[in-house]
ZAGU-298014 format. One line per field, with one value per atom (N, C-alpha, C): residue number from 0; atom name; x, y, z. Coordinates in Angstrom, 2 decimals, padded with zeros to 5 digits. Atoms other than C-alpha are relative to their C-alpha. Last residue first. Layout:
k	(NUM/...)
a	(CA/...)
x	(X/...)
y	(Y/...)
z	(Z/...)
***
This chain:
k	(238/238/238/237/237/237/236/236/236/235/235/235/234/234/234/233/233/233/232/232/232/231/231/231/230/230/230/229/229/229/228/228/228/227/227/227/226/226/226/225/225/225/224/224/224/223/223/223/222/222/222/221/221/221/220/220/220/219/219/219/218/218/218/217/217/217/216/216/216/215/215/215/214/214/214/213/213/213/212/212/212/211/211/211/210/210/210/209/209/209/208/208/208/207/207/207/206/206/206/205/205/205/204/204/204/203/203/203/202/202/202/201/201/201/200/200/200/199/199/199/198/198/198/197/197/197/196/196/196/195/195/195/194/194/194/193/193/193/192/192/192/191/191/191/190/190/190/189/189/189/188/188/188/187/187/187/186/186/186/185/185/185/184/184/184/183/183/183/182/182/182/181/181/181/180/180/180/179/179/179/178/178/178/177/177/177/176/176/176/175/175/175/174/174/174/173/173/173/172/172/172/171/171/171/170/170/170/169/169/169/168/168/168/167/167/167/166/166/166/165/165/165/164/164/164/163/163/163/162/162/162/161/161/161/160/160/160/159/159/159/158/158/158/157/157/157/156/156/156/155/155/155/154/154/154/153/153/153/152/152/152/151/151/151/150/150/150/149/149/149/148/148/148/147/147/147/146/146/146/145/145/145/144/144/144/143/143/143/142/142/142/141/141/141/140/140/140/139/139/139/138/138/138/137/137/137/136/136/136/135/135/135/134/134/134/133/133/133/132/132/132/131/131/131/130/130/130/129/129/129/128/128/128/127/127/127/126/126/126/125/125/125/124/124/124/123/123/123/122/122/122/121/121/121/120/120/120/119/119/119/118/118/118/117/117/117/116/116/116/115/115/115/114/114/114/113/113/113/112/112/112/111/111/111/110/110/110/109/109/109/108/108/108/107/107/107/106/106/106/105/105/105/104/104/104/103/103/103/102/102/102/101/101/101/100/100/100/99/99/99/98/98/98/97/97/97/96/96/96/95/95/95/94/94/94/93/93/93/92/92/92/91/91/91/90/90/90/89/89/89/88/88/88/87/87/87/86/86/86/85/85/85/84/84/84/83/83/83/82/82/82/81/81/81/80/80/80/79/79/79/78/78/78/77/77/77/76/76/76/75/75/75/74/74/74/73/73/73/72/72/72/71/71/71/70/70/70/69/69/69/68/68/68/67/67/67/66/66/66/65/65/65/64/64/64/63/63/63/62/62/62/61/61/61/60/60/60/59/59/59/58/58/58/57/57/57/56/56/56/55/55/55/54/54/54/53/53/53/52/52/52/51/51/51/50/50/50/49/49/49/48/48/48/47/47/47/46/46/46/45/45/45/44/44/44/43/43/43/42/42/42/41/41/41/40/40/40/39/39/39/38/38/38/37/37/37/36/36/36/35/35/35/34/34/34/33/33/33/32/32/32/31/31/31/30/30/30/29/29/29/28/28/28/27/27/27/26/26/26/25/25/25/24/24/24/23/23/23/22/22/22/21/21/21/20/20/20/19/19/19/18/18/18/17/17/17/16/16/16/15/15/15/14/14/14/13/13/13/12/12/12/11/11/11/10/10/10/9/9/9/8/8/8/7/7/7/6/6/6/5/5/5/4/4/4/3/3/3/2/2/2/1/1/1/0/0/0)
a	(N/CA/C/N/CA/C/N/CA/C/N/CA/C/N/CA/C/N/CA/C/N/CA/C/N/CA/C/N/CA/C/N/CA/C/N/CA/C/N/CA/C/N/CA/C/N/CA/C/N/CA/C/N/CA/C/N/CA/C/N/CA/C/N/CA/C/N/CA/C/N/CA/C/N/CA/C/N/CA/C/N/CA/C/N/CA/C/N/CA/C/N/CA/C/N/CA/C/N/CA/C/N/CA/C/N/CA/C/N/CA/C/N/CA/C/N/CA/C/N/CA/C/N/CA/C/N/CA/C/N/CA/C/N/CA/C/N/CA/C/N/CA/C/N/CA/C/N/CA/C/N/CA/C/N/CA/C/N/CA/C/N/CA/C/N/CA/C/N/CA/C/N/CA/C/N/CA/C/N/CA/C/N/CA/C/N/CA/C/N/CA/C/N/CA/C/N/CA/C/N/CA/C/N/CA/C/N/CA/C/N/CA/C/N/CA/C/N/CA/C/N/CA/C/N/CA/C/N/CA/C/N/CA/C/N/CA/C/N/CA/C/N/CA/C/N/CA/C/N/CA/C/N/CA/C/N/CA/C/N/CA/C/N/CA/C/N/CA/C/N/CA/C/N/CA/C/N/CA/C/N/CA/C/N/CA/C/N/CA/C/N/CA/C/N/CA/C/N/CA/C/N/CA/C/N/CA/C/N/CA/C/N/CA/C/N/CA/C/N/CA/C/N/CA/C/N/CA/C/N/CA/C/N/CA/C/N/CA/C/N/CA/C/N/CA/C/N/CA/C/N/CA/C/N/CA/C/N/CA/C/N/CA/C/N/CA/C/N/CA/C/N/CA/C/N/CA/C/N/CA/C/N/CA/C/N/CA/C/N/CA/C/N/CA/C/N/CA/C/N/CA/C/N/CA/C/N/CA/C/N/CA/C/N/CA/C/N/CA/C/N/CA/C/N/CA/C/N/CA/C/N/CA/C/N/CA/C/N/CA/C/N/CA/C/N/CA/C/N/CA/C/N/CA/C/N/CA/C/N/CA/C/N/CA/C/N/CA/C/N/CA/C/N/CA/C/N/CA/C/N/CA/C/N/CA/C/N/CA/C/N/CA/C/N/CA/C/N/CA/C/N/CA/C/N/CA/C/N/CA/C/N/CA/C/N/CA/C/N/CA/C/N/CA/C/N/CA/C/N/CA/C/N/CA/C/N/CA/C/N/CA/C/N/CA/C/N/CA/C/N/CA/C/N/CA/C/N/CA/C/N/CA/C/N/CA/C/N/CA/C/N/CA/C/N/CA/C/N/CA/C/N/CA/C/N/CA/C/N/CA/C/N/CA/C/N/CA/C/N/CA/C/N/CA/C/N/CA/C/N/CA/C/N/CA/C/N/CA/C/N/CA/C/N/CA/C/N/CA/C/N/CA/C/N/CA/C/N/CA/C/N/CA/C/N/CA/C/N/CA/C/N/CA/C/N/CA/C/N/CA/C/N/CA/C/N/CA/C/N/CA/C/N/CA/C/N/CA/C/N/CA/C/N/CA/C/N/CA/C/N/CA/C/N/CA/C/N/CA/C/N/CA/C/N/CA/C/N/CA/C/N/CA/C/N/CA/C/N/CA/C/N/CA/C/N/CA/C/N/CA/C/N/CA/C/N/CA/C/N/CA/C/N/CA/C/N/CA/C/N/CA/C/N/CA/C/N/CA/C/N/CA/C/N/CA/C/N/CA/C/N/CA/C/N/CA/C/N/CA/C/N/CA/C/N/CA/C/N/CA/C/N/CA/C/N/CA/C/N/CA/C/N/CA/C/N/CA/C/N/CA/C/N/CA/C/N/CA/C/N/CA/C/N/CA/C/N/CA/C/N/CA/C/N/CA/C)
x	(000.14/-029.75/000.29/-000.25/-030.30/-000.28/000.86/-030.06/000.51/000.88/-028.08/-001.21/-001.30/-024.61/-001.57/-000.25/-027.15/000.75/000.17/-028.13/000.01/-000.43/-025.43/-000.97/000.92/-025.65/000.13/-000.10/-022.39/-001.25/-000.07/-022.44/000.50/-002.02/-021.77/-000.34/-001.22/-025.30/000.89/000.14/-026.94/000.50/-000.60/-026.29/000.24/-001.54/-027.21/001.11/-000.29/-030.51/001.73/000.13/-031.36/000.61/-000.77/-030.47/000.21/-001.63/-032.13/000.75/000.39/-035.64/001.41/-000.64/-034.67/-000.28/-001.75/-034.59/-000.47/-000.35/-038.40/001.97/-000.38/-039.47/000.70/001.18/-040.82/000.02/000.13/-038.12/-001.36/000.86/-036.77/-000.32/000.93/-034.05/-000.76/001.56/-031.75/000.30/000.70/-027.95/-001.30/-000.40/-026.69/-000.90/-000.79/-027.37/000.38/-000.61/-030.88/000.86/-000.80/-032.19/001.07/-001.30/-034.97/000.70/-000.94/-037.62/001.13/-001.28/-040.51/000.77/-000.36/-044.24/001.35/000.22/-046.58/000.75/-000.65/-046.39/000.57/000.61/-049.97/001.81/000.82/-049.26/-000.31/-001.52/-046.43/-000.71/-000.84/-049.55/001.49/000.61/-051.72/000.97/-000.35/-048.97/-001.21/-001.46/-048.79/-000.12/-000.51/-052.14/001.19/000.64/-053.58/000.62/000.53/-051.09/-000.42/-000.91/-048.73/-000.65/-000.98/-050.45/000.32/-001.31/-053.62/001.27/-000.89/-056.96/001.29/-000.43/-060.01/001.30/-000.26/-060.42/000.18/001.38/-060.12/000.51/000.47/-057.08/-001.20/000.54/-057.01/000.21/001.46/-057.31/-000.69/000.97/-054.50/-001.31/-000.50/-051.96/-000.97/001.28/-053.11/000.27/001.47/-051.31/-001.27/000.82/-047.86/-001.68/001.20/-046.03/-000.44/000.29/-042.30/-001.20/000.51/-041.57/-000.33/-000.33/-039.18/-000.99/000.59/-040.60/000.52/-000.62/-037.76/-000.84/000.51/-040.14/000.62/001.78/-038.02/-000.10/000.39/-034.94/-001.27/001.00/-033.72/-000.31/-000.01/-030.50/-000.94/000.61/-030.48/000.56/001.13/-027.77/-001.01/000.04/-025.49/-001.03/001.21/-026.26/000.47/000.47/-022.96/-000.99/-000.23/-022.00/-000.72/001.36/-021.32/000.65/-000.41/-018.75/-001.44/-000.48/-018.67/000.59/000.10/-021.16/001.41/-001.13/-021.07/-000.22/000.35/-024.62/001.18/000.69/-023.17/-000.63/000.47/-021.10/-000.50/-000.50/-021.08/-000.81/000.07/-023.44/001.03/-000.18/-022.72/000.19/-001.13/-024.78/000.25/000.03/-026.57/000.99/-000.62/-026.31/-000.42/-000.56/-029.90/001.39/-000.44/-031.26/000.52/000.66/-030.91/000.30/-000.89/-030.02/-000.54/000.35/-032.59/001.17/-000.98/-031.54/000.15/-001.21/-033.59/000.29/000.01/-036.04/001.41/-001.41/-037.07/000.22/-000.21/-040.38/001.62/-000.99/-041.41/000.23/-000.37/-045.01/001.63/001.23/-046.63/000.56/001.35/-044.24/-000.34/001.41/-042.07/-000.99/000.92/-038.65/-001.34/-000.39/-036.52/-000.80/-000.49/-038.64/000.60/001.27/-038.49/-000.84/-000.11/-034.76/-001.86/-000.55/-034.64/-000.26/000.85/-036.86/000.52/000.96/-034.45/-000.96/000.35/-031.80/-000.86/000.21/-032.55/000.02/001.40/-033.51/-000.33/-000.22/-029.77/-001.53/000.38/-030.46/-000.27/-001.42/-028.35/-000.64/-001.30/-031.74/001.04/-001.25/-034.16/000.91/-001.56/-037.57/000.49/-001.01/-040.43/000.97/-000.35/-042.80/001.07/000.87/-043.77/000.98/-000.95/-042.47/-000.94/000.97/-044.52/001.00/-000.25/-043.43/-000.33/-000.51/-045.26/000.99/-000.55/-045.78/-000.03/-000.90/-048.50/001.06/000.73/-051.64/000.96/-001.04/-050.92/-000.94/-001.51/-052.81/001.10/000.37/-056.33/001.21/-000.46/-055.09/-000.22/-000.71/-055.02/000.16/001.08/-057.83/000.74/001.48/-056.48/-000.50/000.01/-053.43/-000.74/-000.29/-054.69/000.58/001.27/-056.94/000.76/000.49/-053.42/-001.32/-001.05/-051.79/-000.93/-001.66/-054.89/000.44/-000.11/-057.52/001.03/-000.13/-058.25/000.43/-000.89/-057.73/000.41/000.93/-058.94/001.01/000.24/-056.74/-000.94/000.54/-056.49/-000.23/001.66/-054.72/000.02/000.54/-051.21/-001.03/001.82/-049.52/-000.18/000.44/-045.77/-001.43/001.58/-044.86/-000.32/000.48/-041.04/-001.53/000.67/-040.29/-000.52/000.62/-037.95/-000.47/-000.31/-036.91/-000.67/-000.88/-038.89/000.41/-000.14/-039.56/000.72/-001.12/-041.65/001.06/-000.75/-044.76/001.84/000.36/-047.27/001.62/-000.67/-045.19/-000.78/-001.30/-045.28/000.54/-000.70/-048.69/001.38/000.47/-050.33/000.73/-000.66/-049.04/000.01/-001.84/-049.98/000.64/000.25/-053.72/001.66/-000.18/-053.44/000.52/-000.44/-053.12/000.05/-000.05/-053.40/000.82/000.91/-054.19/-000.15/000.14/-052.14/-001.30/001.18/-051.15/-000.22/-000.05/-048.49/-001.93/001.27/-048.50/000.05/-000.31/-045.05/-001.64/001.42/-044.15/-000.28/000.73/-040.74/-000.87/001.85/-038.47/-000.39/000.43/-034.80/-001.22/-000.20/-032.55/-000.46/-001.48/-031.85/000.28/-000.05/-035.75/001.22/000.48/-036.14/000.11/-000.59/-033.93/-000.99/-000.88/-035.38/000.88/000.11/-038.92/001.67/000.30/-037.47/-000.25/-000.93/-035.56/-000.62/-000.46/-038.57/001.61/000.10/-040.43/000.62/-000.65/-038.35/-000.69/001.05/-039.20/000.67/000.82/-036.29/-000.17/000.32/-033.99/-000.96/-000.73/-031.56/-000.60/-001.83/-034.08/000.59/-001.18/-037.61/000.78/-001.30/-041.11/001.45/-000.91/-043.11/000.51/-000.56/-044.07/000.64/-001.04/-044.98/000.65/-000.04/-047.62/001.24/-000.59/-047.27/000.21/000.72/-049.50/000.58/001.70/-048.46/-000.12/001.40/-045.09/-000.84/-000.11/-041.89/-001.38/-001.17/-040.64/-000.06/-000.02/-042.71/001.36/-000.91/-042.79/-000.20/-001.00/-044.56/000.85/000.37/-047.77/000.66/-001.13/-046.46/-000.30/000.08/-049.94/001.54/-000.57/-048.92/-000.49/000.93/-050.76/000.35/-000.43/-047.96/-001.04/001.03/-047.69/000.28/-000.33/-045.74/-001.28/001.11/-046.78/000.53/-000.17/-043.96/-001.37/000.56/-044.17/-000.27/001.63/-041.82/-000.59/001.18/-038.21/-001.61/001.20/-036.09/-001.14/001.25/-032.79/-001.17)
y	(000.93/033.54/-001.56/000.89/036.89/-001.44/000.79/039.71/-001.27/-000.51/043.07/-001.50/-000.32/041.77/000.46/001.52/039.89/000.44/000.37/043.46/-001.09/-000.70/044.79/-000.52/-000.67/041.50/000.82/-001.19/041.05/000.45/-000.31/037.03/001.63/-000.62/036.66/-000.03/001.40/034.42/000.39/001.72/037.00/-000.60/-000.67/040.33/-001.24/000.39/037.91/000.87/001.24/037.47/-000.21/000.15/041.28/-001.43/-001.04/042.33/-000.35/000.61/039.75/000.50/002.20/040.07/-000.34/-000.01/044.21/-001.84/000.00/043.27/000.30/001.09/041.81/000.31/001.16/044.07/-001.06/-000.54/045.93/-000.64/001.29/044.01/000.16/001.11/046.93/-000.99/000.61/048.39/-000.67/000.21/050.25/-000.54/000.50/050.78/-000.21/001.51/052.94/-000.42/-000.29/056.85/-001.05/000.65/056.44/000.23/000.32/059.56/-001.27/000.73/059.36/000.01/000.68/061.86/-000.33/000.00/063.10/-000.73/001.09/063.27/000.45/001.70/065.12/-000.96/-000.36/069.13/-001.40/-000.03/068.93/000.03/-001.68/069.48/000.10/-000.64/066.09/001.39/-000.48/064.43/000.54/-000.94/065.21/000.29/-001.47/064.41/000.75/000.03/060.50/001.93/000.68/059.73/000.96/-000.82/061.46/000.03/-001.14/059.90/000.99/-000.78/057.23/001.71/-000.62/055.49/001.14/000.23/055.04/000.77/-001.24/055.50/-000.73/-000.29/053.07/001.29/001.10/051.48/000.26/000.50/054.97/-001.62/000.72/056.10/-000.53/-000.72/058.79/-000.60/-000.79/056.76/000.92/000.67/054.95/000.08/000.06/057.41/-000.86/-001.14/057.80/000.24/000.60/054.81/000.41/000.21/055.97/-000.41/-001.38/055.43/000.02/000.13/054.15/001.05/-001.06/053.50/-000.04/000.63/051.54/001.14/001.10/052.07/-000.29/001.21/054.05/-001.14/001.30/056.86/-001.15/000.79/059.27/-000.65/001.09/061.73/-000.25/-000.19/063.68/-001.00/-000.95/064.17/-000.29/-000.81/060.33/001.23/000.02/058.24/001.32/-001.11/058.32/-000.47/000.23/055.20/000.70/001.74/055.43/000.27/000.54/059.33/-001.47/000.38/060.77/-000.44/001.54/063.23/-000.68/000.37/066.63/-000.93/001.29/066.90/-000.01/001.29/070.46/-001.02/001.28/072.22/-000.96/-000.24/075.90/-002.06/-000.86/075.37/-000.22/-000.92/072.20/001.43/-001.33/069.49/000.57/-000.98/065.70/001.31/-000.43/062.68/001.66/-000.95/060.30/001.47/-001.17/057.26/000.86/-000.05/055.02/000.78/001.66/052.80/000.47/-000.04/055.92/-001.11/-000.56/055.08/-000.47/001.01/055.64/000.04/-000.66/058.25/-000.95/000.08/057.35/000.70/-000.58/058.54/-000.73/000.06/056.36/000.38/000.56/057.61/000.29/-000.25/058.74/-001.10/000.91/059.01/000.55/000.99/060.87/-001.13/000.08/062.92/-001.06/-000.64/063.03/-000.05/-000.70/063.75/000.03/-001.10/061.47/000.84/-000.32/058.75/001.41/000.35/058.11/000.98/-001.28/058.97/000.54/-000.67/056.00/001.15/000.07/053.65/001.22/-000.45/054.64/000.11/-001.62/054.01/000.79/-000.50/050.81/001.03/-000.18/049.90/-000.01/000.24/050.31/000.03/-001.58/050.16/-000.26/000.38/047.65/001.25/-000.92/047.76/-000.73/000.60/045.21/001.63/-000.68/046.41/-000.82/000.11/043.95/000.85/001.37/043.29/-000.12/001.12/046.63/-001.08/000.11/048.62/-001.01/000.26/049.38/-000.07/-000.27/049.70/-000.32/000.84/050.24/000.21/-000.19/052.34/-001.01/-001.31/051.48/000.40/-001.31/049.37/001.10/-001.05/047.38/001.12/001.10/044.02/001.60/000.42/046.15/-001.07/-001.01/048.40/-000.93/001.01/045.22/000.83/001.84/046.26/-000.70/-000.39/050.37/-001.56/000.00/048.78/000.36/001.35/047.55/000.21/001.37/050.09/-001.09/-000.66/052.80/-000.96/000.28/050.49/000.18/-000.57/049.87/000.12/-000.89/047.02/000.85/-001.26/045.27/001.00/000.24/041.56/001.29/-000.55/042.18/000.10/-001.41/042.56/000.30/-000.32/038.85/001.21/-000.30/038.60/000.65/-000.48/036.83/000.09/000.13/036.42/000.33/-000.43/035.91/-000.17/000.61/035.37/000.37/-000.72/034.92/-000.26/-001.40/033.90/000.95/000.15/030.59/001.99/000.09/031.76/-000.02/-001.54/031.17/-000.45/000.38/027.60/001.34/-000.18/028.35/000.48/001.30/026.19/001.12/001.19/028.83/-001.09/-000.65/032.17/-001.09/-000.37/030.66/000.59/001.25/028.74/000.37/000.44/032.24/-001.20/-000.84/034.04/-000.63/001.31/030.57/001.13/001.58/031.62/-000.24/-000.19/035.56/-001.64/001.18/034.99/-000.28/000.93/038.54/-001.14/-001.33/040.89/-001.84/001.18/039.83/000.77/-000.74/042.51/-000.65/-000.12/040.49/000.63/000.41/040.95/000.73/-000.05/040.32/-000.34/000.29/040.19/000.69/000.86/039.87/-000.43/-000.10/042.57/-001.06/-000.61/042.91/-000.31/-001.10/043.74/-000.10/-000.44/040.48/001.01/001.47/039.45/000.25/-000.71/043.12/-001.07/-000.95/042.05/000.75/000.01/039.02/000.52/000.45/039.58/-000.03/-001.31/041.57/-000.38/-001.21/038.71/001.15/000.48/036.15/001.33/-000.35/038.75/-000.76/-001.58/038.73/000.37/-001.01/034.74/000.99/-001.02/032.35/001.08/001.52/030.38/000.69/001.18/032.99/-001.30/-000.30/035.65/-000.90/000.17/034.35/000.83/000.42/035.84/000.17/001.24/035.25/-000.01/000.13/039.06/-001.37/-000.65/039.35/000.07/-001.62/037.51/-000.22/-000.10/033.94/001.06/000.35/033.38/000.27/-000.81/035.32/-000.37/000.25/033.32/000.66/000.44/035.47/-000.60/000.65/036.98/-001.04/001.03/039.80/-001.26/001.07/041.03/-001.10/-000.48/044.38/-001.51/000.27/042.55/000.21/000.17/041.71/-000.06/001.61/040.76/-000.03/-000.06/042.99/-001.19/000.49/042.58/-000.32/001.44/041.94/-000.11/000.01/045.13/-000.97/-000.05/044.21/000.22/000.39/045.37/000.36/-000.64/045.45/-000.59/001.04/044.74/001.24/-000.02/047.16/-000.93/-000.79/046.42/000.01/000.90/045.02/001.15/-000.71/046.79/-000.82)
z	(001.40/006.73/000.89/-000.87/009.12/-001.16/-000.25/006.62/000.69/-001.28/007.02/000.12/-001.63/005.18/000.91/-000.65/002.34/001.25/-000.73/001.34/001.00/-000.87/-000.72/001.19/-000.07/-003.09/001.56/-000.24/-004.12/000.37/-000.62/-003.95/000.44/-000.14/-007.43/001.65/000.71/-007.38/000.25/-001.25/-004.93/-000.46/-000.98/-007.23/000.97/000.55/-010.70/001.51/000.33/-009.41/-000.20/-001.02/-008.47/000.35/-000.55/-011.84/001.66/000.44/-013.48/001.35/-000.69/-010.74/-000.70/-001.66/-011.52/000.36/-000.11/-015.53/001.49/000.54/-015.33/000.07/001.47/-013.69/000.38/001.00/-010.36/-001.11/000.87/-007.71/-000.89/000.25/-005.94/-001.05/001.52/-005.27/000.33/000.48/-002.55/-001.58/000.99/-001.67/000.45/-000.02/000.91/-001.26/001.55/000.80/-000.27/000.32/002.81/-000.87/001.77/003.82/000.54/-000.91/007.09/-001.26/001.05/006.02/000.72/000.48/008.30/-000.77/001.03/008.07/-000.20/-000.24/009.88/-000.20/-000.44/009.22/000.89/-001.28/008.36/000.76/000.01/004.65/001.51/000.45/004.90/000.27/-001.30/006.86/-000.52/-001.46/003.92/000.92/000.71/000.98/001.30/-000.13/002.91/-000.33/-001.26/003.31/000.02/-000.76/-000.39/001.59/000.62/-002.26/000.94/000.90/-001.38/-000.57/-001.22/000.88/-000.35/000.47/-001.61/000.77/-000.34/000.34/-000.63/001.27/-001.01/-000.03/000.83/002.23/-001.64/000.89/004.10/-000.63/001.21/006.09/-000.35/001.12/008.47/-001.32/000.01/011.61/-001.42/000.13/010.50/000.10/001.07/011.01/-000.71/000.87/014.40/-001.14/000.30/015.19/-000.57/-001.32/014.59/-000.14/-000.53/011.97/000.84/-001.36/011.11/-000.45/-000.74/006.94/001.19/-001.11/004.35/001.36/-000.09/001.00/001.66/-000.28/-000.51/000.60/-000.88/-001.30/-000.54/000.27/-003.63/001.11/-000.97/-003.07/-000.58/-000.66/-006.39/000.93/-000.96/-007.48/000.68/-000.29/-009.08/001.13/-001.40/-008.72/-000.23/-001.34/-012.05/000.73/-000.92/-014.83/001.66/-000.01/-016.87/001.44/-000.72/-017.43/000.49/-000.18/-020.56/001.40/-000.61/-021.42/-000.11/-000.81/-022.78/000.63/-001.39/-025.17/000.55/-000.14/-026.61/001.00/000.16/-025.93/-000.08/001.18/-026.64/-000.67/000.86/-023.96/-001.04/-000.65/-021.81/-000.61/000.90/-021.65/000.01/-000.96/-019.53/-001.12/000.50/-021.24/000.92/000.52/-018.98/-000.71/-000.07/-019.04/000.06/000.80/-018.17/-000.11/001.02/-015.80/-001.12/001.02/-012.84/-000.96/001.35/-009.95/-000.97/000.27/-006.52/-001.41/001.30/-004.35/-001.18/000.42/-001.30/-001.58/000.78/001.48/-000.89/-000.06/004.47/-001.57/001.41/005.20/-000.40/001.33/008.43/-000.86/000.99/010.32/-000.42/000.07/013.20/-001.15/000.32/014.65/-000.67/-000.46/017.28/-000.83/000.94/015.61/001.08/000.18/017.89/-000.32/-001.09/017.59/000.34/000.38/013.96/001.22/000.15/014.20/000.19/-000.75/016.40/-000.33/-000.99/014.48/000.92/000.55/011.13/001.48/-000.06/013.14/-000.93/-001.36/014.21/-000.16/-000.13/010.42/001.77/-002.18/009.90/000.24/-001.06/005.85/001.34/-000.41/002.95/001.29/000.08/000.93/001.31/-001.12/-000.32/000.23/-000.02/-002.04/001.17/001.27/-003.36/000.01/-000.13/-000.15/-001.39/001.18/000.85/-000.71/000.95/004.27/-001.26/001.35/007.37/-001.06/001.16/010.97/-001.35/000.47/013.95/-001.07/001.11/016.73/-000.73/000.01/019.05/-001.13/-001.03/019.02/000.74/-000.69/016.20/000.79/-000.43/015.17/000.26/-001.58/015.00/000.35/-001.45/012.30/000.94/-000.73/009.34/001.47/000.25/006.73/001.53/-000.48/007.15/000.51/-001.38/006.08/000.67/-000.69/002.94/001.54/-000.11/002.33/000.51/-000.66/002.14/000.37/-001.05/-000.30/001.61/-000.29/-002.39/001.33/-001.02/-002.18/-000.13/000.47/-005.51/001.11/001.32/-004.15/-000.65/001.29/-000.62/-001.09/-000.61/002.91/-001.45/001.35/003.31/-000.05/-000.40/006.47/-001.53/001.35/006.86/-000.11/000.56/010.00/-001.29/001.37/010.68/-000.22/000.08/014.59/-001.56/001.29/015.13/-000.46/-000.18/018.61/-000.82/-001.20/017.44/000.49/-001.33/013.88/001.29/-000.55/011.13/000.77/-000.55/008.85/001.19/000.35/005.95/001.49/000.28/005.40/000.95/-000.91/007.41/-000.25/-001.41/005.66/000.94/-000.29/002.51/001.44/000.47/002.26/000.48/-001.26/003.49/000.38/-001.50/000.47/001.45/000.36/-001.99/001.23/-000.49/-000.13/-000.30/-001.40/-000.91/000.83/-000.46/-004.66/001.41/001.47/-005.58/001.11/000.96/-002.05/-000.69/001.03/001.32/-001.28/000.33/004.13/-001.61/001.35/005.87/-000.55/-000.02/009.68/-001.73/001.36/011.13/-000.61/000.39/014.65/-001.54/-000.06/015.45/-000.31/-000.28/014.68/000.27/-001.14/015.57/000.49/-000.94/013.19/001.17/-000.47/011.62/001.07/-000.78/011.62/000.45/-001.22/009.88/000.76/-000.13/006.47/001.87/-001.17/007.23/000.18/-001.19/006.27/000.82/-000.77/003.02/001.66/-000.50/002.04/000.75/-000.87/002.17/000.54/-001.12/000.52/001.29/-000.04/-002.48/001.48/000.44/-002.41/000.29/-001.33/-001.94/-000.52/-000.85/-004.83/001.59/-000.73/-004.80/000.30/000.06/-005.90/001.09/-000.76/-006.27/-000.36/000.99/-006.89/000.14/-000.04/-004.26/-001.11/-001.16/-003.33/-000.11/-000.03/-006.92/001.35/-000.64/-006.85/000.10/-001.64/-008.83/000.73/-001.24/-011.62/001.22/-000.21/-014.71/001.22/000.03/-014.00/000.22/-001.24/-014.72/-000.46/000.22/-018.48/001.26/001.35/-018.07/000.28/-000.53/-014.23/-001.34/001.26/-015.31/000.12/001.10/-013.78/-001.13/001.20/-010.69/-001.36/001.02/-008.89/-001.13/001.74/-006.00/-000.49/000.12/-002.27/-001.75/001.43/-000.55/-000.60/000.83/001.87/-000.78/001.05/005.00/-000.95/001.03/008.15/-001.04/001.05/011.33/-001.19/001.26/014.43/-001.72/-000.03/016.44/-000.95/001.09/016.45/000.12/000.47/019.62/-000.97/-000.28/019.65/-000.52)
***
C-alpha cells in the first residue's frame, strides 16, 4: 500500500539526553551508528511512504545536512523546512500545511515501534474522522510490588506494561486539522483534547513494542536492542 506523505516533527534539542552531545538535536542522535530519525524515516519507507517533510527547530541546518547527504531510495523525496527554533508541536505543523493537500501522516522523530502502519491508514479511513492517534501501553521503568490482605506483599513484578493507553506518536489527519492550529498551538494539548470534545479523534491500539529515545538510558536501551540484534523494529524497516 502506497502511504500518504508523511510530517516528521524534529524540532527537539534533547535536553534530558545527559550523557550525549549538548549540540546535536535529538532527532540525530544515533542508534546503530544511524540517527533515531533515520529509523523512524524508514520505518514508513518500508511500508510505503514517499514523501517526507521534516519539521526542523534546534540545529535545523545539521537536520537538512542529513536528509540532503543521506542516500534514499530511488522516488523518495525528504524535505526539511525550518519551522522556528521555539515553535511547538502543533506551530510546527501549522509552519508546513501547504506540502499536504489531503490526508497525511504525522509522527515525531524519537519513537520506533514494530506497527503495520497500513493498518493504522486503513483504520484511519475506516472511521471517517478527522485525526487518529496510535495509542500504546508503554512499560513501566520500574517493579512493581503485588498487595494482598491487610497490605501483605505478595510478589513483585519486573517492569509490567502499563494499564493505561498513551500517545504513541504515530498519527493520520486530515487537512482540516490544520486549520485549527495556531503557531503557538501544542499538538498534544489544546489540538488534540478539542477534536477528542468534538467527537474528532480516534484511537488505533498498538500492543507490539514501542519507545522512544527521551534519555539518556532509552539511547542505552535502544543501543544495546540493535547490537544483540533484538531490536523489535528492525523486522518493519527497509535497511
Amino acid at each position: 500500500m502506497l502511504l500518504p506523505p508523511v510530517a516528521i516533527l524534529c524540532g527537539g534539542r534533547g535536553t534530558r539526553l545527559r550523557g550525549h552531545d549538548a549540540g546535536v538535536p535529538k532527532p540525530l542522535v544515533e542508534v546503530g551508528g544511524r540517527p533515531i530519525l533515520w529509523h523512524v524515516i524508514q520505518l514508513y519507507l518500508a511500508q510505503g511512504a514517499r514523501r517526507f517533510v521534516l519539521c526542523a527547530g534546534f540545529r535545523h541546518r545539521a537536520v537538512a545536512a542529513f536528509a540532503a547527504d543521506t542516500a534514499w531510495p530511488d522516488g523518495a523525496e525528504v524535505t526539511c523546512v525550518d519551522t522556528g527554533l521555539d515553535t511547538p508541536t502543533g506551530g510546527r505543523l501549522r509552519r508546513v500545511r501547504d506540502h499536504f493537500d489531503g490526508t497525511f501522516m504525522a509522527t515525531y522523530a524519537d519513537g520506533v515501534a514494530d506497527l503495520d502502519l497500513a493498518a493504522l491508514l486503513s483504520r484511519h479511513r475506516e472511521h471517517g474522522r478527522a485525526a487518529t492517534v496510535t495509542v500504546v501501553r508503554p512499560e513501566l521503568p520500574f517493579g512493581v510490588a503485588a498487595l494482598g490482605p491487610d497490605d501483605a506483599v505478595t510478589g513483585f513484578h519486573e517492569k509490567p506494561r502499563s494499564e493505561h493507553w498513551i500517545n504513541g506518536g504515530f498519527f493520520c489527519f486530515e487537512p482540516r486539522v490544520l486549520d485549527a492550529l495556531r503557531d503557538d498551538s501544542v499538538l498534544e494539548r489544546e489540538p488534540l483534547e478539542a477534536l477528542a470534545a468534538a467527537g474528532e479523534l480516534h484511537a488505533h491500539r498498538h500492543d507490539g513494542f514501542w519507545a522512544c529515545l527521551d534519555t539518556h538510558k532509552d539511547a542505552v536501551r535502544l543501543e544495546d536492542l540493535w547490537s544483540s540484534g533484538q531490536a523489535p523494529w528492525r523486522a518493519r524497516i527497509a535497511t
